[in-house]
C-alpha positions in Angstrom: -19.8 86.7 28.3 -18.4 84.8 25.2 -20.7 82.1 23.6 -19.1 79.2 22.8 -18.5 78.8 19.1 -21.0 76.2 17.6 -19.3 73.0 16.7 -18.3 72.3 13.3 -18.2 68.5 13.8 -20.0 65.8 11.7 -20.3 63.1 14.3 -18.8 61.8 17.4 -16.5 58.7 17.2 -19.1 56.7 18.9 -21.8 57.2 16.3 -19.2 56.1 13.8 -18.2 52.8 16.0 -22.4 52.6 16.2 -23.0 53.1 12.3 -20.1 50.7 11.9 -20.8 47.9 14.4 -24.5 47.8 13.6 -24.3 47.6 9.7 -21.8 44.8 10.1 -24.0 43.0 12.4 -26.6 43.1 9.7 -24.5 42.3 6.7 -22.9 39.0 9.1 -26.7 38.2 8.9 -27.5 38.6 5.4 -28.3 35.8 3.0 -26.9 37.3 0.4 -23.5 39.1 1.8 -22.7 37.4 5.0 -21.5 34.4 3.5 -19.2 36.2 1.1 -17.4 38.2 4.2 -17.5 35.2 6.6 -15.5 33.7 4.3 -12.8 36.0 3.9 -12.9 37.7 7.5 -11.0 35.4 9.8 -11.1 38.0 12.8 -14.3 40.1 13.1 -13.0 42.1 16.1 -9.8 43.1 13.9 -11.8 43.5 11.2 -14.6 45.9 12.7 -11.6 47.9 14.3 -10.3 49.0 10.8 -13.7 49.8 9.6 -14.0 51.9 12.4 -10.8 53.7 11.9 -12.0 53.7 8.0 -15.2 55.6 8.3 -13.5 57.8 11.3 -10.8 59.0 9.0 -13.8 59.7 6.5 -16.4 61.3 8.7 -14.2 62.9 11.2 -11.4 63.3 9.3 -8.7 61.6 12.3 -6.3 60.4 9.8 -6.6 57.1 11.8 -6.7 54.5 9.0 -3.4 53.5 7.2 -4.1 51.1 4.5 -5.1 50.0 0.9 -8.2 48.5 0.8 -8.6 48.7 -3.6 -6.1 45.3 -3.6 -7.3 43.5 -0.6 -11.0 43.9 -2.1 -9.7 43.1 -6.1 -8.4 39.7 -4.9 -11.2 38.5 -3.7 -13.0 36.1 -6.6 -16.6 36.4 -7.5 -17.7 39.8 -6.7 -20.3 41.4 -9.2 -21.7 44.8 -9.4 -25.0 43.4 -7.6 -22.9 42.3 -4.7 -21.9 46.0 -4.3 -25.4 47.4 -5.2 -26.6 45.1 -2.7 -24.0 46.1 0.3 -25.0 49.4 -1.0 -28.5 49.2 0.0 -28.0 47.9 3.3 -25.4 50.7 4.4 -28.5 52.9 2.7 -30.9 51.5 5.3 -28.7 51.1 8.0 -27.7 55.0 7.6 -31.7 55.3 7.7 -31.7 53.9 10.8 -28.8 56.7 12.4 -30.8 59.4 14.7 -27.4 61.8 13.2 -29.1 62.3 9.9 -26.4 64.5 8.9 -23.3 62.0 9.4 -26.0 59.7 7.6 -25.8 61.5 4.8 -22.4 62.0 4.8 -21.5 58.5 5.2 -24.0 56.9 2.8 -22.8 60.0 -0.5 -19.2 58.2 0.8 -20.5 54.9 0.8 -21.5 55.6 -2.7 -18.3 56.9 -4.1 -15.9 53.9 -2.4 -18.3 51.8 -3.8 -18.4 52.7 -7.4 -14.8 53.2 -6.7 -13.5 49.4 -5.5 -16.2 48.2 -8.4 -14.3 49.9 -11.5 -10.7 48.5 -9.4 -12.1 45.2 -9.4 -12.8 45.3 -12.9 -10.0 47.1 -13.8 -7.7 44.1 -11.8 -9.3 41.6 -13.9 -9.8 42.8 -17.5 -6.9 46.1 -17.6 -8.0 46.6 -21.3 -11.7 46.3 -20.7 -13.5 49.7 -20.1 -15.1 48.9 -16.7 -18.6 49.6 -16.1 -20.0 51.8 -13.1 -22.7 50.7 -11.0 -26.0 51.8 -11.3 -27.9 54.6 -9.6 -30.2 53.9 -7.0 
């Protein structure tokens, strides 16, 4: 009798929609960040859908999410590098929080690469001669 091959797979698409749905819920109730996505995110339904697809393409790898996020997130004004740090730390505790320690590792050494990544675009959008600055460690 064959034993079944052991899967090879991060996460199931419901821990993603879980990771997704419940750090969103927290950052819509943060002093700091909810404020700055309530006022640029007209339909949170929509909007938690493509973050869904986003961290499914990433985790699970289902191609799912078709878009450019670098020019939607370098027009919005005001963003700093604490902003990010700070929506940083939350996805870092909210992955804390995931009993699939391994997708929470995944998703948070992800978090910190699209993070450092939409930072230097931002910068990069507004001063193209500048040498942008990465965010810190931590």
């Amino acid at each position: 009798m064959e034993q079944a091959a052991p899967s090879t797979e991060l996460c199931s698409e419901q821990e993603v929609r879980d990771m997704v749905h419940a750090f969103y819920a927290r950052v819509r109730q943060d002093a700091v960040l909810g404020p700055v996505f309530e006022a640029h995110v007209d339909d949170w339904d929509h909007h938690l859908g493509r973050l869904v697809d986003f961290w499914s393409a990433i985790l699970r790898r289902t191609g799912r999410f078709t878009g450019a996020p670098m020019p939607r997130h370098a027009a919005l004004p005001g963003l700093t590098a604490a902003l990010f740090q700070h929506w940083l730390g939350l996805f870092r505790e909210n992955a804390a929080a995931q009993p699939n320690r391994a997708m929470a590792a995944q998703a948070c050494a992800m978090a910190e690469r699209i993070a450092q990544s939409l930072w230097m675009g931002y910068q990069i959008s507004r001063a193209p001669h500048a040498v942008p600055a990465a965010l810190a460690h931590g």
